[in-house]
Every structure is written in C-alpha cells, then in structure tokens.
C-alpha positions as CSV (number, residue, x, y, z in Angstrom):
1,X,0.0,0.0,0.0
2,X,1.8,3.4,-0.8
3,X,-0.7,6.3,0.3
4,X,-1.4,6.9,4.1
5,X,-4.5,8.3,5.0
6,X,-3.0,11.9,5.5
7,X,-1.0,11.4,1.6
8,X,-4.4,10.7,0.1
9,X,-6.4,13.9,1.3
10,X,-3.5,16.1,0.6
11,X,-3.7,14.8,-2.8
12,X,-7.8,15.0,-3.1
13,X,-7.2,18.1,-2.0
14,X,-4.5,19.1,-4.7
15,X,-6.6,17.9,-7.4
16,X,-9.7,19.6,-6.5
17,X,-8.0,22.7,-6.2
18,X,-6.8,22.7,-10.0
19,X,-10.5,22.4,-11.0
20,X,-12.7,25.6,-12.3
21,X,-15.7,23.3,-13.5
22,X,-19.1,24.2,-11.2
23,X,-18.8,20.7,-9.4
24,X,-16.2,17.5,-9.0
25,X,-16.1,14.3,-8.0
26,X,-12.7,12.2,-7.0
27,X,-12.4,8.1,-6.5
28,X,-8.5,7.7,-5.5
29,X,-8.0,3.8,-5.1
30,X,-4.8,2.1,-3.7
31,X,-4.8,-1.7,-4.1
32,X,-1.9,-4.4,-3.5
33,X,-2.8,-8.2,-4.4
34,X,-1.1,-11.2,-3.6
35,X,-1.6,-13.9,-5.6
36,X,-0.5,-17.3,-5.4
37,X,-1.4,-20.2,-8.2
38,X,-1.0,-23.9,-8.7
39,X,-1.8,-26.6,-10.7
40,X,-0.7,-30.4,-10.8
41,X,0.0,-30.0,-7.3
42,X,3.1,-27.9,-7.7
43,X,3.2,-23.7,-7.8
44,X,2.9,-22.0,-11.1
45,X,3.0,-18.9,-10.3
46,X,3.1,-15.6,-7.2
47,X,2.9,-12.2,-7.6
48,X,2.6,-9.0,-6.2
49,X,1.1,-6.5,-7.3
50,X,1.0,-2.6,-6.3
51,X,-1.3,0.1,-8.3
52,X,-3.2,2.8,-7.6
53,X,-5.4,4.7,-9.7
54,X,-7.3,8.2,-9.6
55,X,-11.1,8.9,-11.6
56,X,-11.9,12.6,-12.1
57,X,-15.6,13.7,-13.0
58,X,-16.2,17.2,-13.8
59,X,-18.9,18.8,-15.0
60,X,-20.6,22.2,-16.6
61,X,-24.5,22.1,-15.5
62,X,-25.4,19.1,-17.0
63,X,-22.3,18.5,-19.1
64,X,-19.9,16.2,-18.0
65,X,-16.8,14.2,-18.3
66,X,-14.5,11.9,-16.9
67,X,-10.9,10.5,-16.7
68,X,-8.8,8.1,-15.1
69,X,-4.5,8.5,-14.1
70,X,-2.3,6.5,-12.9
71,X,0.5,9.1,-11.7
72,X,0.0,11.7,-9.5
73,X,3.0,13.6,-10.1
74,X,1.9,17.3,-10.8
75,X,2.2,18.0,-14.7
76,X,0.3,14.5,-14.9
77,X,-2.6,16.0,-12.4
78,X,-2.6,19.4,-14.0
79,X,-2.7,17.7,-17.9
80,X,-5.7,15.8,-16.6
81,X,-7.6,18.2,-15.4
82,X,-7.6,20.4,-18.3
83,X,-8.3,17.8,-20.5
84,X,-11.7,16.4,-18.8
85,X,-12.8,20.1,-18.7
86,X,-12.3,20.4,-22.3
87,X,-14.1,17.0,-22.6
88,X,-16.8,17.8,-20.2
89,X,-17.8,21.5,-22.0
90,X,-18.0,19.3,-25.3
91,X,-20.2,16.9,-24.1
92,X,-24.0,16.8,-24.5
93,X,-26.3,17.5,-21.9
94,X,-27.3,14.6,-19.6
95,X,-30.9,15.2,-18.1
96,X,-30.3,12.9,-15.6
97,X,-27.4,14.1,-14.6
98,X,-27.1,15.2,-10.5
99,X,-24.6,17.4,-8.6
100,X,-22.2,15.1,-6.2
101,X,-23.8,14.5,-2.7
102,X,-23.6,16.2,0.1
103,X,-21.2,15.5,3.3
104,X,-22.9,13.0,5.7
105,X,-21.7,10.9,8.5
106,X,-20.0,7.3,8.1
107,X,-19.8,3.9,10.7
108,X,-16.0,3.0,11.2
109,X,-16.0,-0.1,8.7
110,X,-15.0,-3.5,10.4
111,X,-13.5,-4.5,6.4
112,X,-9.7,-4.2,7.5
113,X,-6.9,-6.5,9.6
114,X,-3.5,-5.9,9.8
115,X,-2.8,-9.3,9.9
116,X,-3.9,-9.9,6.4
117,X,-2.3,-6.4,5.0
118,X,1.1,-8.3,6.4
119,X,0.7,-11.5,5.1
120,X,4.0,-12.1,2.7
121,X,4.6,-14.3,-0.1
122,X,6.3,-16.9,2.0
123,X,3.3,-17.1,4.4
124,X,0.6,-17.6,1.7
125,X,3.3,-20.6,0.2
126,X,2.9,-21.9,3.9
127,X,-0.7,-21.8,4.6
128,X,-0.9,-23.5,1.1
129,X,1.5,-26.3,1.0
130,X,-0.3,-28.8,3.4
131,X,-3.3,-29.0,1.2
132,X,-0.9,-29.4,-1.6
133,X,0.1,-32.6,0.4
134,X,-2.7,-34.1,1.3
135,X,-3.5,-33.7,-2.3
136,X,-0.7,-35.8,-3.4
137,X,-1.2,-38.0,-0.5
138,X,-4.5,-38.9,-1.4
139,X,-3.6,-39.1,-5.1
140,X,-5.4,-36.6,-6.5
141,X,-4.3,-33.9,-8.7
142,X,-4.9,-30.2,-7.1
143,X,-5.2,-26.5,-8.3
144,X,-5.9,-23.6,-6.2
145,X,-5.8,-20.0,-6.4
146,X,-5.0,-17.9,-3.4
147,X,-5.5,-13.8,-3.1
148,X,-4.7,-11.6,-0.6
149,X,-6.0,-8.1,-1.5
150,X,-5.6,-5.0,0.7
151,X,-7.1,-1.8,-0.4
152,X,-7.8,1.6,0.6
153,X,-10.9,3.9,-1.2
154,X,-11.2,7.3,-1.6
155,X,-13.9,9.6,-2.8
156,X,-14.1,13.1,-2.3
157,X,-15.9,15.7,-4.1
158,X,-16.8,19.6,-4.7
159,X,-19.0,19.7,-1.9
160,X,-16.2,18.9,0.6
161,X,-17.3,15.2,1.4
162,X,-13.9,13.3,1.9
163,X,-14.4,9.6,2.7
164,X,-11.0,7.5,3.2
165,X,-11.9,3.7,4.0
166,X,-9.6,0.6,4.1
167,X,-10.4,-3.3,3.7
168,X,-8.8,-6.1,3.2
169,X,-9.6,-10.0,2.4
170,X,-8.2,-13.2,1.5
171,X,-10.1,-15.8,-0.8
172,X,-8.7,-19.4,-1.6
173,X,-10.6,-21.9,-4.1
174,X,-9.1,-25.3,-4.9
175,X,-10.3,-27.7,-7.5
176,X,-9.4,-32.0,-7.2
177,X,-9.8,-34.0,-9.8
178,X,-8.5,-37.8,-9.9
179,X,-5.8,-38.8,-11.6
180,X,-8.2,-40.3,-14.7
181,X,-10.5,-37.8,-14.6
182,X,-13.2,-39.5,-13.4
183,X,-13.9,-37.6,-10.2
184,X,-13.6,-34.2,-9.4
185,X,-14.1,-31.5,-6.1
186,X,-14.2,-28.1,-5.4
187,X,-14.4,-26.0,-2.2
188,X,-13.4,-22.6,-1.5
189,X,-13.1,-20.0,2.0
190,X,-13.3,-16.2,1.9
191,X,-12.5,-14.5,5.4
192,X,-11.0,-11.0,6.5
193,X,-8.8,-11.4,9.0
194,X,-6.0,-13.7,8.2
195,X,-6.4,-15.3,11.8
196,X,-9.5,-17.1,10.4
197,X,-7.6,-18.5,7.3
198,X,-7.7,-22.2,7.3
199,X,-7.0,-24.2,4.4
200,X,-7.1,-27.9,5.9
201,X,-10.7,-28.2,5.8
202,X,-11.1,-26.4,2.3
203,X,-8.6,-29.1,0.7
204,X,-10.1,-31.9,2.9
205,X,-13.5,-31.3,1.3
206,X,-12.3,-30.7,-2.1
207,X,-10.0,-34.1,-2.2
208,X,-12.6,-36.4,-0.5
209,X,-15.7,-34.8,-3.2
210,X,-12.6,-35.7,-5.9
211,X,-13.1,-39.1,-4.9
212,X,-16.7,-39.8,-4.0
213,X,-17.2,-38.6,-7.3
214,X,-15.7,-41.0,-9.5
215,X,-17.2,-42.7,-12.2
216,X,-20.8,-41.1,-12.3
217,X,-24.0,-42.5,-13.1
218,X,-26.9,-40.7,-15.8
219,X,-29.8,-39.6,-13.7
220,X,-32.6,-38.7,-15.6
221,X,-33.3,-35.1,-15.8
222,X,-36.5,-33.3,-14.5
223,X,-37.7,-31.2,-11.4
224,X,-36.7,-32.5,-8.1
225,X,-35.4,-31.4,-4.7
226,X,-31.9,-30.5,-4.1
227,X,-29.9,-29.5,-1.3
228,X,-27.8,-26.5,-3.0
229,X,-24.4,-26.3,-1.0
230,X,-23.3,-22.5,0.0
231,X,-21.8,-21.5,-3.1
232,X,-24.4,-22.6,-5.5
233,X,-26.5,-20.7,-3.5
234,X,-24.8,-17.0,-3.4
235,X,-24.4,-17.1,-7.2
236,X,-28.0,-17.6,-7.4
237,X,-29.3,-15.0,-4.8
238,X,-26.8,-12.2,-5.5
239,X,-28.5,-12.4,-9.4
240,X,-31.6,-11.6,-7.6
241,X,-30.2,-9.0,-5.0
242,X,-28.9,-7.0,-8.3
243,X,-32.7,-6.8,-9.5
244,X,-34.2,-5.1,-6.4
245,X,-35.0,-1.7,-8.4
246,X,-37.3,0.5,-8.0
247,X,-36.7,2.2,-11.0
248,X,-36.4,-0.8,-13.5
249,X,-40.0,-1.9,-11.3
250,X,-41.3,1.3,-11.8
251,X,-41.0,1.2,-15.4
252,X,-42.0,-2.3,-16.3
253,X,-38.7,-4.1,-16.4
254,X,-38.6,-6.0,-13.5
255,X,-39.2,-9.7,-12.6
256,X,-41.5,-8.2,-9.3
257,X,-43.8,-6.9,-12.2
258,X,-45.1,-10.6,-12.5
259,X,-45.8,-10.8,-9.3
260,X,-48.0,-8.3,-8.6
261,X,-50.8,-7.0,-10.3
262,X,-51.4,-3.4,-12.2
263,X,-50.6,-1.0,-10.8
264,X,-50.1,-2.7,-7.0
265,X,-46.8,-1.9,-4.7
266,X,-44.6,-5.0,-4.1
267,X,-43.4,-3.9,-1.2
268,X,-44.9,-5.2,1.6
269,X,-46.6,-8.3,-0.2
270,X,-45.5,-12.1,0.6
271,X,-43.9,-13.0,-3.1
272,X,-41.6,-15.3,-1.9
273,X,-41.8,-18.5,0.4
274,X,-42.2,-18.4,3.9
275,X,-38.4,-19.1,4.3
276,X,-36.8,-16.6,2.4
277,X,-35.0,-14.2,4.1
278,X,-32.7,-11.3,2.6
279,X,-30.5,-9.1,4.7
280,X,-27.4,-6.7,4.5
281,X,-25.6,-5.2,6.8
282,X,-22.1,-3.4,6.3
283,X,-20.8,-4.2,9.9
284,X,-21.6,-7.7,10.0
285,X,-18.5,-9.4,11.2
286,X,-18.8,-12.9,9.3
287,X,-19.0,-10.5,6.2
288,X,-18.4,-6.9,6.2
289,X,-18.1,-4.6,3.7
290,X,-17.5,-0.5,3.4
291,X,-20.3,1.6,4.9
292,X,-21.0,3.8,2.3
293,X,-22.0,3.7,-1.6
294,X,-20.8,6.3,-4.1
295,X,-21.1,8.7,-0.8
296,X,-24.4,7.3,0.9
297,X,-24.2,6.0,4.3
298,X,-25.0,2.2,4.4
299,X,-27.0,0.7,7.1
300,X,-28.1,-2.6,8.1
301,X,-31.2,-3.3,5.5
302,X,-33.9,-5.7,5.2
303,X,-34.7,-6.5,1.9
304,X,-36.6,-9.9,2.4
305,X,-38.4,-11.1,5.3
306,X,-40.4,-14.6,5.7
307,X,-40.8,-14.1,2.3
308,X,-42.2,-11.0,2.4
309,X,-40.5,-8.2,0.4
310,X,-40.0,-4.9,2.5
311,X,-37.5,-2.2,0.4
312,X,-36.0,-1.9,-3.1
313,X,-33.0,0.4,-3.8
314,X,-33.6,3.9,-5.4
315,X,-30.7,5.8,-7.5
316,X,-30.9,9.4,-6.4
317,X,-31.8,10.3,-9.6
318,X,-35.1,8.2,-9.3
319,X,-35.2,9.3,-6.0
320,X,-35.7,13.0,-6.8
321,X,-38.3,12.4,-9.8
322,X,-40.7,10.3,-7.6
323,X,-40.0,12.6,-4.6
324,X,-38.8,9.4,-1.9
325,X,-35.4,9.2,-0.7
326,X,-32.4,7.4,-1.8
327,X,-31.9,3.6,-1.1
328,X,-28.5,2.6,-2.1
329,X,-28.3,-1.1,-3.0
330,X,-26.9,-3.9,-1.1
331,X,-22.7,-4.0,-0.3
332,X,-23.2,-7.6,1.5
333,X,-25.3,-10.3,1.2
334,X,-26.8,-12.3,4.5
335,X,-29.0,-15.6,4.6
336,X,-29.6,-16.0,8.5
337,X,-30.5,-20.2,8.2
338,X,-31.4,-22.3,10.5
339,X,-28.3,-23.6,11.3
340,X,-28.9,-27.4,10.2
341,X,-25.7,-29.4,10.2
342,X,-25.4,-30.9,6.1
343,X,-26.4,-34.3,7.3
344,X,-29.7,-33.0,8.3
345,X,-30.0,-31.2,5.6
346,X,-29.3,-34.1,3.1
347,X,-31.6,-36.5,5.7
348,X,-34.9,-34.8,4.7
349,X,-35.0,-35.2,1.3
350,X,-36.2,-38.8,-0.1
351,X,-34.7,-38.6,-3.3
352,X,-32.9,-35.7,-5.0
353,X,-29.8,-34.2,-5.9
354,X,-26.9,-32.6,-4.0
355,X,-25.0,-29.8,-5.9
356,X,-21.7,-28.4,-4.8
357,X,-21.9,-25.2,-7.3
358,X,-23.0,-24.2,-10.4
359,X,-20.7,-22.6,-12.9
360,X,-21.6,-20.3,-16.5
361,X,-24.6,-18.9,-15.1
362,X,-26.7,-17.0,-18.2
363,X,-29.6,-15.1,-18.2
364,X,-32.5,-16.5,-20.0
365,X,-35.5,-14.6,-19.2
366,X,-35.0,-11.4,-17.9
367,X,-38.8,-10.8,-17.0
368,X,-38.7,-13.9,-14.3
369,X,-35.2,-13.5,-13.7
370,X,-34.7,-17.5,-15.4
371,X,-30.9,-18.1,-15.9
372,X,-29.3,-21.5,-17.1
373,X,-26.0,-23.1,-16.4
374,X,-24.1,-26.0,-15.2
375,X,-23.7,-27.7,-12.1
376,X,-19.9,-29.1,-11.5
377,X,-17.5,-30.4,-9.1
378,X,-19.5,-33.1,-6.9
379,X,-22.9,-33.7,-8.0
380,X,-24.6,-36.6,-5.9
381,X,-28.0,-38.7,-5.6
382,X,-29.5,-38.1,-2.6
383,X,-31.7,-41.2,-1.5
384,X,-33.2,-42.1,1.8
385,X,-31.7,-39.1,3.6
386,X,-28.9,-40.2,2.4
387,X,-26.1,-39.7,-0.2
388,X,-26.1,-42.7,-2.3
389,X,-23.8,-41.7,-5.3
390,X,-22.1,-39.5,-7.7
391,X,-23.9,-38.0,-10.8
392,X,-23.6,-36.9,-14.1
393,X,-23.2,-32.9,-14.0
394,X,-26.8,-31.0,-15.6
395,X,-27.4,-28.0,-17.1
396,X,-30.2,-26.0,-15.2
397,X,-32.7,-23.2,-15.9
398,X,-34.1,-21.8,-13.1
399,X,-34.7,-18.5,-11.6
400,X,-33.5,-17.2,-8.2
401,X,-37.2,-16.6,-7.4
402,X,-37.9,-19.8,-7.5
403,X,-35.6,-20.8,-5.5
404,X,-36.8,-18.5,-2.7
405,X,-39.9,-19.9,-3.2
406,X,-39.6,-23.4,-3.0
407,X,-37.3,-23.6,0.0
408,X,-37.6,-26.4,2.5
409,X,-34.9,-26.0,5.1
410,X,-31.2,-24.2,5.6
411,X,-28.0,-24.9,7.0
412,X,-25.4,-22.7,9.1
413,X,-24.0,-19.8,7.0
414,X,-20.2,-19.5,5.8
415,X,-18.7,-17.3,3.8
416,X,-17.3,-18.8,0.4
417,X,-16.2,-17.3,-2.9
418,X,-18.3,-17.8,-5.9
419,X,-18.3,-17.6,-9.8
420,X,-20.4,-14.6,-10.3
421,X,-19.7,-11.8,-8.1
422,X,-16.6,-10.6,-5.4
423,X,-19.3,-9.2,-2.4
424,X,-19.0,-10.3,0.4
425,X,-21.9,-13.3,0.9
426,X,-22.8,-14.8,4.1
427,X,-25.4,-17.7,3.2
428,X,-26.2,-21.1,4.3
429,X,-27.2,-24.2,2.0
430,X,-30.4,-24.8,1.1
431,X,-32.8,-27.6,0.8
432,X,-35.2,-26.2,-2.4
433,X,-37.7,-28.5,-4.0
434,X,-38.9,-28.4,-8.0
435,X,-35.6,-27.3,-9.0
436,X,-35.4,-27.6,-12.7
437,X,-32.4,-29.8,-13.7
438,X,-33.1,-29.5,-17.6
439,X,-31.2,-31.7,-18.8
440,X,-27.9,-34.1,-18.3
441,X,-24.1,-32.9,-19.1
442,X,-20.9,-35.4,-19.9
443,X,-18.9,-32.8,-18.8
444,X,-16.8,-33.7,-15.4
C-alpha cells in the first residue's frame, strides 16, 4: 500500500484545487494483491502487485466528463484536469445528470486486519503447502488460487465530502480431480482477518468430493429437490439482490412486475416463500463490507423477510423524480439459516440431488429472472436421507425466485467465494424443492 490516510487527502485536495468546473467528483483507489497459483500440485506462479489509480468527473450544468490516471505527479494532475474540462464542455447535456452529494456521517468499517495487510509471499506458500500434500497423498491432482488483496478507497468531491476507507480479504478456491479424470471436487473460503484462514478443511473437502465422485451415473433429468451447498447458493441469490430496483420496477422491467398486479406496490406483499429471508448489513462481522455507496451512508437493510419483500434500492436520480429518498443497494449479502448441520439437511430429502456449485450462469429470461448453467465439481444422488452416489453434471434453468420460493430448510451460513460476483456473501445451503435440472451434461 503506498498512500497513508493523510497522503491521500492532501492529494484530493491538490486535485480539486486545479478544477474551475461548477462541481467534481474524485475516487483515489490504492490496491496491492497477492496472488498465489498452482496446478498439478506444484506452484505455477506468485505475484505481487501494487497500483493505484485516480477517476476525475467534472462537469458544466449538465455537461460532464470523466478521466482516469495512474501518476500523480503534478504535470500529470494538471494535464488531466484540463483535458476532462475540455471534454466535459463538449459533451452533451445529460438530463439525468445530479450534482455530487452532500457531506454526511460514516460507521467505522469492520472491512480491515493488519494481519492480512502483512501477510507475505512466503506465508501464503505456507498456509498452502499442506493441502498441496494431502492432495498428493491422497492421489489426487490439485489446483488452487490464493488472493490476498488489501485496499484503501477514496472519494471526495466539490462539496467537501472526503471519505478514506480501508479493507482487506483473503479468498482461496481449490479444484481435485482424480488422476483419470473420473472424479472431481471443489471448495473454497473467503474471510477477512488472516487469523480465520484455514485451508485444511477447504482441501479436505475438495479431495474427499474428488473421490466420492468417481465414475458417475446418468440420472434422468426433471424437477426434483436439491440440497444447493453455499456457493451454489450466493451465485443464485446475489442475481436476484442486483434486480431489487425501484426504477427498473417502476418502469416495467422487472421480474417483481409478474408478481404483482397493475398498478399494486410489491413492497410489503409475501412474493416469496415463507423461508426466504434477505439481509445486508455493512458491519456484519462474518461478512463486512465498506459503509458507504458512491457517498451514501449504508445501514443494516432488510430487503426480504419470511418471504415477504420490505424495500428496493432507489438511485438518487429516481429518487428525486418520484420525490422518496435514496436507497443505495446492497454492499453484503446475509442468509440468517437455520443452522442445520449438512447431514440434516441431506436426511430430509427422499430422493434428490446434491449440488456443490454451479458454474456459467446465463440469463435466459429477464422478466422472471430465469438463468441456465451448469452444475460441476460433486454432483450426488440423494436417497433415503442419504447420499447414495455420484452423478452426471446437468445443465439447469431456473430462476433465483424460484428458489426463494420453493425452499424447504437451511444450514449454518459460511462465507465462500463464488463464480459470479466478489461481495461479500454470508449464506447457508439450502434444501429447495422443483428445481429444474433441464437436462444431463458429460462434462466432469
């Protein structure tokens, strides 16, 4: 990390001062990754990398521009400047177009550990190389990823808002596959302080779904219960969390217009099963994020409740045109459960289909939110209560609404990475039943 707190507001300050538009708006961004890759069970790569980056928007009225450095030194800064002024007079008027906000107060984030902003090279190599053992041990072929990223965000503006906010996280995902490709695992961990890393369990779960998986029988396609492991699950519900507009609502173009007639309000109205439950709350410790968005303060926010749906988030433009306040959108995603161990979970359901995660997730239908994709990794029969053996992988189509709908029971949350979005996700597996498995994949 190269600016300090103090370096950063002296240089929001410097910049600011060089601009004669009516208003400005600064994002100053200082990141330092450290990655760490391997495949076939040996490392194929580290690096570390240090950037930082500075986005300008000026503007005339309703005329503006914007740019993006990457020095600061001052002919750079002044160069800048001059040029997205030039731009921003030259541009056409946007009518939706607003001044930057106002100053307002901010919680302390809980996003930031020193013990993960110190983690070197050779520790990530250590915390790695036992689960490349038991990989190799247990005869399996293994490739992981590790990233440690530390970050500090910026944004200060015209109106004299200056909001400085650090985080940091580490995220570690690690595929198994047998040696003859017959069976393969995958499990991954997310966490913010570097005291909660451990990568045991992670490979451990990985390497034995590597080998329960092995030589997979066709199952016939069709709706059926699953039990959707964590993963599989914050994929799904975070392409639903991104389609709680009032706006796109407002105007027709949301999935909620389905579910409610002519000119009704969702909010307020059960549309979901009993079950569903939707939260998101910046200083939630399994999970935390930054506690503002684009200069709105963020607050612990229920968006679902027993099913019921009880806000929607409101740009401030569409805020100001229908006269209600702004309600900036989710930075975390929570899924209370009901803190059933996976044994329980997996000992209701008579006959079904365990996933692990799903993978290449495409929207379909945007009017009922239906996306398709694949499931991968550790796909199992569930008969009994009980898991009776490995699968071919299916392609899917279902919606996220659906699945809301139709649950049955949860598990205890963990946090885990997934393939369709970096927030933060704090979400339990779920027993759902009538999922759609469309059809059966030879992929492995």
């Amino acid at each position: 990390m190269g600016m300090t707190k103090a370096e950063t507001e002296s240089l929001s300050a410097k910049i600011l001062g060089l601009v004669k538009a009516d208003d400005a708006e600064l994002w100053i961004s200082d990141n330092e990754d450290l990655q760490l890759r391997y495949a076939n069970n040996d490392i194929t790569s580290n690096g570390l990398i240090d950037r930082a980056s500075v986005s300008l928007s000026v503007s005339y009225g309703k005329r503006s521009a914007s740019i993006s450095i990457n020095q600061t030194d001052d002919a750079t800064l002044r160069a800048a400047v001059e040029k997205v002024q030039a731009m921003a007079k030259l541009a056409p008027e946007d009518p939706e177009h607003l001044p930057p906000v106002e100053p307002a107060t901010y919680a302390e984030p809980l996003t930031f550990s020193e013990a993960t902003a110190a983690m070197s090279p050779e520790e990530a190599l250590a915390r790695v190389r036992p689960v490349i053992e038991k990989a190799r041990a247990a005869g399996v072929d293994s490739a992981g990823y590790l990233q440690r990223s530390v970050s500090a965000s910026t944004l200060a503006n015209s109106r004299g808002l200056f909001v400085y906010q650090r985080s940091t996280d580490i995220g570690f995902s690690l595929t198994a596959r047998t040696a003859e490709g017959r069976g393969s695992g995958w499990a991954s961990t997310q966490v913010t302080d570097a005291g909660d890393f451990d990568l045991i369990p992670v490979g451990e779960r990985a390497i034995d779904k590597a080998l329960a998986s092995r030589n997979a029988e066709e199952r016939a396609p069709g709706r059926t219960t699953v039990v959707l492991e964590a993963a599989a699950v914050r994929d799904l519900i975070s392409l639903l969390s991104w389609n709680l507009d009032r706006r796109d609502f407002d105007e027709g173009r949301s999935f909620l217009n389905s579910l409610v007639g002519e000119g009704e309000d969702p909010i307020g109205k059960a549309l979901l099963g009993s079950k569903a439950n939707l939260i998101s709350d910046p200083l939630y410790q399994p999970a935390p994020c930054g506690t503002h968005s684009h200069g709105l303060p963020l607050a612990r926010k229920t968006w679902i409740e027993n099913g019921v749906l009880k806000d929607l988030y409101v740009s401030r433009y569409w805020a100001q045109k229908k006269g209600i306040a702004p309600q900036p959108g989710p930075g975390n995603l929570i899924i209370p459960g009901e803190g059933k161990s996976m044994e329980e979970l997996i000992g209701q359901v008579e006959d079904g289909v365990l996933i692990t995660r799903l993978w290449y997730l495409r929207m379909v239908q945007p009017q009922t939110l239906l996306y398709t994709g694949l499931t991968r990794d550790g796909t199992f029969a569930i008969r009994n209560g009980e898991i009776a053996n490995p699968v071919k992988n299916f392609r899917f189509n279902e919606s996220p609404v659906n699945v809301l709908k139709n649950i049955v029971s949860s598990g205890q949350p963990v946090r885990v990475l997934g393939s369709e979005s970096d927030m933060p996700c704090h979400v339990p597996p779920l027993v759902v039943s009538d999922f759609n498995l469309s059809s059966v994949s030879d992929a492995s």
